[in-house]
C-alpha positions as CSV (number, residue, x, y, z in Angstrom):
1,X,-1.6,-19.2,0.8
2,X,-1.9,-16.2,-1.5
3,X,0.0,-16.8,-5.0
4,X,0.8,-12.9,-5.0
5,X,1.2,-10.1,-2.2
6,X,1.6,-6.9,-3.2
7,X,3.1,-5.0,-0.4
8,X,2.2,-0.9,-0.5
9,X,5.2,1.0,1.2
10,X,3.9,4.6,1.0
11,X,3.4,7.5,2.9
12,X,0.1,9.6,3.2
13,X,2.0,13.2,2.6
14,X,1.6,13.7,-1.3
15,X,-0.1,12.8,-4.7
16,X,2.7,10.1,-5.6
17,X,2.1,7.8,-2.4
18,X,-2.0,8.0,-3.3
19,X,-1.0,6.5,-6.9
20,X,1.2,4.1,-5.2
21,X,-1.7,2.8,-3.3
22,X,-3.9,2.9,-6.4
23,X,-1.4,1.3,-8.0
24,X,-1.0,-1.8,-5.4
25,X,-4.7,-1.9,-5.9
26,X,-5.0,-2.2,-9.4
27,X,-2.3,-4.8,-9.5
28,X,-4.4,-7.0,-6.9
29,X,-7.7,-6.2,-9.0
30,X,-5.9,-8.0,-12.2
31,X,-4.4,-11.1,-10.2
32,X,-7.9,-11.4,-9.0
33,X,-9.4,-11.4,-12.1
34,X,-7.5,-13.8,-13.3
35,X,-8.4,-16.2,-10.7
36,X,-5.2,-15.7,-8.7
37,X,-5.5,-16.0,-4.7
38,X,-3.7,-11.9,-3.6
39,X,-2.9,-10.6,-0.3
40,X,-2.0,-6.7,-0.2
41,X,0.1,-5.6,2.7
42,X,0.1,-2.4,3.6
43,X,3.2,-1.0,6.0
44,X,2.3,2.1,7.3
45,X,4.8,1.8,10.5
46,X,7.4,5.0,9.0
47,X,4.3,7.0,7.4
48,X,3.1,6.9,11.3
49,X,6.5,7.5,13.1
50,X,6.0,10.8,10.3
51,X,2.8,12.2,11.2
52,X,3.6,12.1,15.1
53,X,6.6,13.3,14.6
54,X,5.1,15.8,12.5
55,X,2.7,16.3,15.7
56,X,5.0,17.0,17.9
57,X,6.8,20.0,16.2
């Protein structure tokens, strides 16, 4: 069992969701470092509901 998760909720459609996933990253880089068990959870369920809706217009 992880002592952290770091859960990414970001879309792929601009600048700001890459930092938040760079971010979420980082984050789980330090806990690591520091000995900490991390899990990073990434929900990409609405960014994909986006991009096929996006698809289909």
């Amino acid at each position: 069992m992880p002592n952290a998760a770091i859960v990414v909720l970001a879309g792929t459609e601009s600048a700001s969701d890459l930092g938040r996933v760079v971010n979420g990253l980082q984050t789980a880089t330090e806990f690591d470092d520091a000995g900490d068990d991390v899990e990073i959870i990434f929900d990409v369920r609405k960014s994909l509901r986006d991009f096929r809706a996006n698809q289909n217009a």
